[in-house]
N, C-alpha and C positions, 0 to 999 in steps of 0.2 A: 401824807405823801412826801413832804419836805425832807422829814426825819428817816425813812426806810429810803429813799431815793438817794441819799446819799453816805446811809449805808450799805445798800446794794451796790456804789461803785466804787466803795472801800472794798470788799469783797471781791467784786471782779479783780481790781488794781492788785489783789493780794492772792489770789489764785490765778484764773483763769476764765473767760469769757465762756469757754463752752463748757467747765466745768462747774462753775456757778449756773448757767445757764437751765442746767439741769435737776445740779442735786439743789438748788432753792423751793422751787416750785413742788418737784419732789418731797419734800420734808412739807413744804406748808399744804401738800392733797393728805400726807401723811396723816400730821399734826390735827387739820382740822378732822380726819375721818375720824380719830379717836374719839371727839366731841360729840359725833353725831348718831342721834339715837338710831338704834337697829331699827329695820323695818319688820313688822311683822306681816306682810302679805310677801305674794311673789312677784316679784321685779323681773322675773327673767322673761315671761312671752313679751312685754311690752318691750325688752330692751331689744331681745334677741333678732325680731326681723330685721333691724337698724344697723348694723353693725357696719353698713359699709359706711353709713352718717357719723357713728362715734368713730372710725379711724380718719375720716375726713376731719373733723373736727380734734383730733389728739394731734395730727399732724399740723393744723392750724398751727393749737396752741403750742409745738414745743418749735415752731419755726417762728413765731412771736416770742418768746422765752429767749430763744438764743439771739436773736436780732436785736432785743432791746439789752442784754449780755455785750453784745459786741458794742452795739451804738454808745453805750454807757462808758463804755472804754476810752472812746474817740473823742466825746465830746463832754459836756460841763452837763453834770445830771438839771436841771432848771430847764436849758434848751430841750434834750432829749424829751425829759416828761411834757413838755409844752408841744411837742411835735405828735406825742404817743397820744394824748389828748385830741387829736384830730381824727382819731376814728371816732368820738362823737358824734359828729356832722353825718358820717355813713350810717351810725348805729341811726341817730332821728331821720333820716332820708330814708333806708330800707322799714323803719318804723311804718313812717307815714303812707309812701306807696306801695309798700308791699301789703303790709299787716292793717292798715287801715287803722291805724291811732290816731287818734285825734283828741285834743284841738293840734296840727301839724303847724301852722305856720308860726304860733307862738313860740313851739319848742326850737326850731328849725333856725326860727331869727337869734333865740336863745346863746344856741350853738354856734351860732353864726358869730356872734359876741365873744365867746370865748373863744374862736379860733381866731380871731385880731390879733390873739397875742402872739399865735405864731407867724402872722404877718410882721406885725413890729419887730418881733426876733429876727428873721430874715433881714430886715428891709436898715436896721439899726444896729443889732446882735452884733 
């Protein structure tokens, strides 16, 4: 992440936030679809009831795309990725109560440990 984090804000610095923002992500759904082998069953009844789920979730992701585009812009990529890392903590907490993973308190304290760093970022940054 070291290495792509900053040159994704080479990138931005040299285009543009909402046009990197875009055509990055783009090319790498692209890139990797090539890799991945054809399915030989049908995917469509399974996908197809869902569709108001996969635009909820495209809109997710290209509002996370473009927000970490602009952030990357503003601030020193190390902080941004230290902050972007804090959906972590959400992902192990909707894990744990919602989904019922477990062992929870392990992972939770885990996370909890790596989100210090964006305490100390704040608190010293």
């Amino acid at each position: 992440y070291s290495l792509t984090a900053s040159l994704f804000k080479l990138a931005v610095l040299y285009s543009s936030p909402f046009f990197f923002g875009v055509a990055y992500p783009l090319a790498f759904i692209l890139l990797m679809s090539l890799g991945f082998p054809r399915s030989r069953g049908q995917l469509g009844p399974a996908i197809r009831p869902r569709y108001g789920w996969w635009l909820v979730m495209g809109f997710g992701f290209a509002l996370s795309c473009i927000s970490l585009a602009v952030g990357i812009e503003l601030a020193p990529a190390s902080y941004l990725i230290a902050v972007k890392r804090m959906s972590l903590l959400l992902s192990v907490t909707l894990g744990g109560l919602w989904l019922k993973e477990r062992p929870f308190l392990p992972r939770l304290a885990a996370a909890g440990l790596m989100c210090c760093g964006v305490v100390l970022i704040a608190l010293l940054g």
